[in-house]
C-alpha positions as CSV (number, residue, x, y, z in Angstrom):
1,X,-65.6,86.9,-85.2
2,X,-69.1,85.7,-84.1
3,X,-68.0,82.3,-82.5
4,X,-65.2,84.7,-80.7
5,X,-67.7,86.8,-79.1
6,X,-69.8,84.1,-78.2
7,X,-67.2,82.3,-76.4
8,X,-66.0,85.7,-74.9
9,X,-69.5,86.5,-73.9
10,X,-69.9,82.6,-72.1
11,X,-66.8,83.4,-70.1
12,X,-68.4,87.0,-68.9
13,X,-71.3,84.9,-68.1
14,X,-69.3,81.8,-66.1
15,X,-67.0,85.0,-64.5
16,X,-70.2,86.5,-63.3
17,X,-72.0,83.4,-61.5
18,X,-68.7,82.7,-60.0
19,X,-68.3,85.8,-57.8
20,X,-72.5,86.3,-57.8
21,X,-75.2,85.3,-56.3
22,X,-78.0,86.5,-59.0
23,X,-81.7,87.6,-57.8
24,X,-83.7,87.4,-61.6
25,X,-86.7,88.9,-62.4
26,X,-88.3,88.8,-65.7
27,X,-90.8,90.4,-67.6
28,X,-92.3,88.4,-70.8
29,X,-95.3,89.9,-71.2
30,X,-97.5,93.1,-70.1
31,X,-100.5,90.6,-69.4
32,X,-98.8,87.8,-67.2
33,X,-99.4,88.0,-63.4
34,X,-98.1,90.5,-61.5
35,X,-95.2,90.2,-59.1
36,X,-95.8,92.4,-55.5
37,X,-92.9,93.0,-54.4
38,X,-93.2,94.0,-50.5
39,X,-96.5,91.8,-50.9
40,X,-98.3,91.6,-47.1
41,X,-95.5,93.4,-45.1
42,X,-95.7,96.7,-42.8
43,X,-96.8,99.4,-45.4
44,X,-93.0,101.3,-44.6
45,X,-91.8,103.0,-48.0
46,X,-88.5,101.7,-48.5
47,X,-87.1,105.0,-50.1
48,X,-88.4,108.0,-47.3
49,X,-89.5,105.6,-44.3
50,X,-92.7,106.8,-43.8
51,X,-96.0,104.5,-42.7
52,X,-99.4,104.7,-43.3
53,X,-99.7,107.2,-40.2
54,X,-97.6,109.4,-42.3
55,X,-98.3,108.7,-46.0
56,X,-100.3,107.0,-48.4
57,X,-100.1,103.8,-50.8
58,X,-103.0,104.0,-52.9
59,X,-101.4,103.8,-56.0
60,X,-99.4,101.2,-58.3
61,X,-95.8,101.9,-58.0
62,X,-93.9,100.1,-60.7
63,X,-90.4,99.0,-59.9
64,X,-89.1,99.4,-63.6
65,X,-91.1,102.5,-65.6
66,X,-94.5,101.8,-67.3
67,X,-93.2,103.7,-70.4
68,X,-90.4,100.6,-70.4
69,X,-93.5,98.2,-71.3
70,X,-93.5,96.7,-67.4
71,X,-97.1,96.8,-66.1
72,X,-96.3,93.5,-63.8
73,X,-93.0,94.4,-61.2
74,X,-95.2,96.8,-58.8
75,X,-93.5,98.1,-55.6
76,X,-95.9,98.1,-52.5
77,X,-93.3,99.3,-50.6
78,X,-93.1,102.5,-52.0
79,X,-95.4,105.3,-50.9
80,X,-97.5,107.8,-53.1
81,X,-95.4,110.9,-52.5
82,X,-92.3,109.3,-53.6
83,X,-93.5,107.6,-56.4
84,X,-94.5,110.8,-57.3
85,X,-91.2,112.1,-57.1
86,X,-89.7,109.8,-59.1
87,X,-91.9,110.1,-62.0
88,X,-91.2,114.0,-61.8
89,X,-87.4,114.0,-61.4
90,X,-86.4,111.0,-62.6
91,X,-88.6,109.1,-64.9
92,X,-89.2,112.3,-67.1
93,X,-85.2,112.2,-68.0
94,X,-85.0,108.1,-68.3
95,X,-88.0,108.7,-70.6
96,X,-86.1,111.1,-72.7
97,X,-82.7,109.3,-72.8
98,X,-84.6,106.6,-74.5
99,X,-87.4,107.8,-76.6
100,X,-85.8,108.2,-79.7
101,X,-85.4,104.3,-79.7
102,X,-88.9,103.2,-78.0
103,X,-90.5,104.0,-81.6
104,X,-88.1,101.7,-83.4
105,X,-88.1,99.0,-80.8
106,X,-92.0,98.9,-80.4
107,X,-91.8,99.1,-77.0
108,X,-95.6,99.8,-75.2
109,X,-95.6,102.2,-72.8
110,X,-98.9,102.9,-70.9
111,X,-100.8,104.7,-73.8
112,X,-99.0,102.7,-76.4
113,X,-95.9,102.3,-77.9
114,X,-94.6,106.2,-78.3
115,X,-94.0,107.9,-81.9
116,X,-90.9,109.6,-83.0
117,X,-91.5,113.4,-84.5
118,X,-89.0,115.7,-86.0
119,X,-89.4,118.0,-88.7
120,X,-89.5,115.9,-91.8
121,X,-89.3,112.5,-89.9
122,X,-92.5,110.7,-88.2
123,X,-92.1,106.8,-87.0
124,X,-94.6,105.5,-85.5
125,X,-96.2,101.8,-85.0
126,X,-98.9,99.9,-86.9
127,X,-98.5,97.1,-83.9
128,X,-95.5,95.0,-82.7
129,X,-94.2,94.0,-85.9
130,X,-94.8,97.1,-88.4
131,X,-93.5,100.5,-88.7
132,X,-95.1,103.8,-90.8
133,X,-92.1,106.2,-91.7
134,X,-93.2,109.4,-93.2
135,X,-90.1,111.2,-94.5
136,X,-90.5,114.8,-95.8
137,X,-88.3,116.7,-98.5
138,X,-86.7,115.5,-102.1
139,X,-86.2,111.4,-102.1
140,X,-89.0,110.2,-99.3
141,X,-88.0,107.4,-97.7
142,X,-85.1,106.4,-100.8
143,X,-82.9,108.6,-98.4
144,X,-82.6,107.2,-95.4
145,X,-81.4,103.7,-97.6
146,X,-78.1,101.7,-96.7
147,X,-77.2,100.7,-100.1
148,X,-77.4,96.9,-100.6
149,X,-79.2,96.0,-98.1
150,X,-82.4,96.2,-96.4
151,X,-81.4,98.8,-93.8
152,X,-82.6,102.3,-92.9
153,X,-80.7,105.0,-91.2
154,X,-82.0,107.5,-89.3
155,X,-80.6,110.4,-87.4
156,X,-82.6,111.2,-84.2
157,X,-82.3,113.7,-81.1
158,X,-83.2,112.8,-78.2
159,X,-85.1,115.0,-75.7
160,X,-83.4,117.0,-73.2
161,X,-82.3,115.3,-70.2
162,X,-80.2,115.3,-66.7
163,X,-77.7,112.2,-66.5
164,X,-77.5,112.3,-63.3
165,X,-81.4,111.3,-63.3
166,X,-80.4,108.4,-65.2
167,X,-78.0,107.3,-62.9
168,X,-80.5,107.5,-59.6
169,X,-82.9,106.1,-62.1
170,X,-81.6,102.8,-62.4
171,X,-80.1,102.7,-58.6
172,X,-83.5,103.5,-57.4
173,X,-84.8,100.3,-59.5
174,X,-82.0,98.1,-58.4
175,X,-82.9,98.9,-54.5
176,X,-86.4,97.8,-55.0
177,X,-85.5,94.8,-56.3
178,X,-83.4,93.7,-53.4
179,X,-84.3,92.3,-50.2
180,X,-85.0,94.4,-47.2
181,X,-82.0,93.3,-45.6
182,X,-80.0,94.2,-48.6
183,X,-81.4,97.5,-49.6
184,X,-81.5,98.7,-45.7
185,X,-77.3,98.7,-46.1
186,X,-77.8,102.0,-48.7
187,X,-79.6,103.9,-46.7
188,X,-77.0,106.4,-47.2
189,X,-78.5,107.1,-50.7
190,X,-82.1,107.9,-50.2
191,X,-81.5,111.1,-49.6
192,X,-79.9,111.3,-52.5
193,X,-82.2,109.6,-54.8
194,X,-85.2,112.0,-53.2
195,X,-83.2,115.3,-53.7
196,X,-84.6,117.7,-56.5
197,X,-81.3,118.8,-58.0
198,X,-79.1,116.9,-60.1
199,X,-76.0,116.9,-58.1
200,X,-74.1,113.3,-58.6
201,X,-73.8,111.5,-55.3
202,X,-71.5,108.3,-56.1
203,X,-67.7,109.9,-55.8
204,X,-65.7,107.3,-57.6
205,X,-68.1,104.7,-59.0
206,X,-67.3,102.5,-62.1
207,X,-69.2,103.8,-65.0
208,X,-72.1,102.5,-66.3
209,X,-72.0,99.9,-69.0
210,X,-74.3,100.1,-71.8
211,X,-74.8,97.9,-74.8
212,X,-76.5,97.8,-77.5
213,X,-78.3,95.1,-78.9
214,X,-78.1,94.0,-82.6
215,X,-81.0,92.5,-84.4
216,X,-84.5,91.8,-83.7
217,X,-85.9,90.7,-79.8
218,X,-88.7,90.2,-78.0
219,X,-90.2,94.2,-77.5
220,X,-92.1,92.8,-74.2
221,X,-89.1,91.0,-72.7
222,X,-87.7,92.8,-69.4
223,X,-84.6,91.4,-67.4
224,X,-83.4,92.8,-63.8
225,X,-80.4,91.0,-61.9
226,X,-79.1,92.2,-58.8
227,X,-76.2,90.8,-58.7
228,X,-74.8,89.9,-54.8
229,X,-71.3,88.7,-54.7
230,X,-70.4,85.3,-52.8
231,X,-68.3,85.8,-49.3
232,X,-65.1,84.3,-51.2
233,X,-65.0,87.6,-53.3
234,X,-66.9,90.4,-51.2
235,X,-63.1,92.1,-50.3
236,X,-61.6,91.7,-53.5
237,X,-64.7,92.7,-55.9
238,X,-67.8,95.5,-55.4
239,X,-70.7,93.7,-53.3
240,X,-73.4,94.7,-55.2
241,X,-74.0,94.9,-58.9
242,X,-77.6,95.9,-61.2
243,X,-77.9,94.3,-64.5
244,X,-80.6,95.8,-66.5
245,X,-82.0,95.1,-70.1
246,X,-85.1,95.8,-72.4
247,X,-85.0,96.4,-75.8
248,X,-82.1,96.5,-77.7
249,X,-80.1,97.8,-74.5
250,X,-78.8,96.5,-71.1
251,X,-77.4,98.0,-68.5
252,X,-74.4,96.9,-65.9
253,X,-73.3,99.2,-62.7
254,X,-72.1,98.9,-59.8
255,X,-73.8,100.2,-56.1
256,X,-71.2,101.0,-54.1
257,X,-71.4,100.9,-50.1
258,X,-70.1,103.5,-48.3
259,X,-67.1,101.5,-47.5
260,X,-66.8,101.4,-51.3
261,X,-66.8,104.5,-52.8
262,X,-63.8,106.0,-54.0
263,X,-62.3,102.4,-53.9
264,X,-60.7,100.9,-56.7
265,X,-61.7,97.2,-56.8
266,X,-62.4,94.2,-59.3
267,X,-65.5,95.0,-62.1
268,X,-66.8,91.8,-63.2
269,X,-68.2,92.3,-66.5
270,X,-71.8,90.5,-67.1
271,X,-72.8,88.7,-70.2
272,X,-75.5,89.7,-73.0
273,X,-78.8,88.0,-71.5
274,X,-79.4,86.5,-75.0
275,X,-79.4,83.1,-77.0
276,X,-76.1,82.6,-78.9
277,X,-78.5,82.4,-81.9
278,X,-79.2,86.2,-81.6
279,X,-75.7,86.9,-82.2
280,X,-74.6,84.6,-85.5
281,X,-77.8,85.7,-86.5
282,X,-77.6,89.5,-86.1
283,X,-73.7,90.2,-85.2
284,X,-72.0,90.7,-82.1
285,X,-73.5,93.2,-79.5
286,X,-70.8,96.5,-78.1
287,X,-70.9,98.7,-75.1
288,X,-70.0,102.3,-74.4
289,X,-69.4,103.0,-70.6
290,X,-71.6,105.8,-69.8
291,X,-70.6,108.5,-66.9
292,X,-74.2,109.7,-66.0
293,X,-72.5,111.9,-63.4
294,X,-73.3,115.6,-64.9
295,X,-75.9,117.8,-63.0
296,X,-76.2,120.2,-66.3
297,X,-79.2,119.2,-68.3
298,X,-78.0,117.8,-72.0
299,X,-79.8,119.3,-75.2
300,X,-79.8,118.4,-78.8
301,X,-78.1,114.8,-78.1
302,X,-77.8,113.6,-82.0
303,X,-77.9,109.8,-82.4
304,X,-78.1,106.9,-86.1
305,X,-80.1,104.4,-85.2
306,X,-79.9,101.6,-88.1
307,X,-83.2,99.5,-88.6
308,X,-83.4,96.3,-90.8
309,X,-86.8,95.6,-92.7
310,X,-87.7,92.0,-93.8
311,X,-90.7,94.4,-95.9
312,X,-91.5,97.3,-97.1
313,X,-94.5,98.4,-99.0
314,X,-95.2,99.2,-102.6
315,X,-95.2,103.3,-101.3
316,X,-92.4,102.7,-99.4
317,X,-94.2,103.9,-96.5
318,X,-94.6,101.3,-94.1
319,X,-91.8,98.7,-93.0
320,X,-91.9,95.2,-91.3
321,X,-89.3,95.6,-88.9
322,X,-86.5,93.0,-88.4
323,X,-84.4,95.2,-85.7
């Protein structure tokens, strides 16, 4: 089953670099040297057009959210009032959507990596490689054992949030990511990306493709591809692609031109960015296709998240984390 998925997942990847051209940017740690994306060009924000005569760029922008651990990828082409605006519209429901796993993954945000809190559950991290679970109620932390093995399993909520914000969320990274002569062709979506409602703006777009990740990885690691397919392929197969992981998660979709939407054409599915090692270590990885196209705000979202300890203490209160 694993050597099947493996070769499965090498033919994504040799399907993918056939009809792309891929632009990479990594993140592998919050201390290496910043990349400036927009570095020494006209101060124009790429997102509402304004210049300096009209707007300010005082502050950091950074092209994939802080809370996501990047503190390198910083955006000098985008202005003060928009960044605000994203951090208030759309940030605040990305943030939300993936909380519940941030604790579990150790991921550091800008104060820290987050904790987890519900009524008779607290996670929260020692450091990268340790976790302190308080469980309330009869049993402790016995409960939440998969029997057997050295698993937990937990059931979370995650906060409230708008998919649509999602959606513009990871479109909105993807377009600062490209070059100006490649972002300037989706103009058409600016406006959409710096409306205040929730309204979805991408009639008959694939969904988006999200896996999860089995088994322990790198907490500080960050991958963006924009994906930009060759001229052999442009009329057969969508133009553009963003590929997206951190964590235990990546992300595939599609931006569509305008000649594109509501088009039917080829999806090329992308690989899992890992060593083959991660997999015949910690099993094969899955996806769910995601339709972040709802402008109704979703509460109470409940969700298992399964983590493997290589330790737990003699109170059965703190665990070394493995996943």
């Amino acid at each position: 089953m694993i050597e099947k998925f493996i070769e499965f997942n090498e033919k994504r990847g040799r399907a993918l670099t056939e009809r792309y051209v891929l632009h990479m940017f990594n993140v592998f740690s919050p201390t290496q040297v910043k990349r400036r994306l927009g570095h020494k060009q006209p101060k124009v924000c790429r997102y509402c057009g304004k210049d300096e005569s009209s707007t300010t760029f005082r502050e950091e922008s950074h092209a994939i959210p802080i809370f996501l651990g990047n503190k390198t990828i910083i955006d000098e082409m985008e202005c003060d009032q928009c960044n605000h605006h994203f951090g208030d519209h759309l940030e605040n429901s990305f943030a939300a959507y993936t909380h519940p796993h941030r604790p579990f993954q150790r991921i550091r945000g800008r104060n820290g990596i987050p904790k987890y809190k519900a009524r008779d559950l607290e996670v929260s991290a020692v450091d990268q490689s340790n976790l302190v679970i308080c469980v309330g109620g009869e049993g402790g932390i016995d409960v939440l054992e998969v029997e057997g093995k050295n698993q937990l399993r937990f059931q979370v909520v995650r906060q409230p949030y708008y998919p649509t914000a999602i959606h513009k969320m990871l479109i909105k990274m993807a377009l600062a990511m490209m070059p100006d002569d490649d972002h300037r062709l989706f103009d058409y979506l600016k406006p959409w990306l710096l409306s205040k409602d929730h309204k979805p703006g991408l009639s008959g777009s694939v969904p988006v493709i999200e896996w999860g990740i089995s088994g322990g990885v790198n907490p500080n690691k960050i991958t963006c591809i924009v994906a930009k397919v060759r001229d052999a392929f442009k009329d057969s197969t969508y133009r553009y692609q963003f590929i997206f992981q951190y964590g235990n998660f990546q992300y595939q979709l599609v931006i569509p031109l305008p000649e594109e939407c509501g088009q039917q054409k080829d999806f090329v599915y992308a690989p899992v960015f890992l060593h083959d090692e991660q997999f015949r270590l910690f099993g094969p990885s899955d996806y769910q296709e995601k339709h972040f196209d709802s402008p109704d705000r979703v509460h109470g979202e409940e969700l298992s998240i399964l983590l493997q300890y290589s330790d737990r203490s003699s109170e059965g209160s703190e665990a070394k984390a493995a996943d």
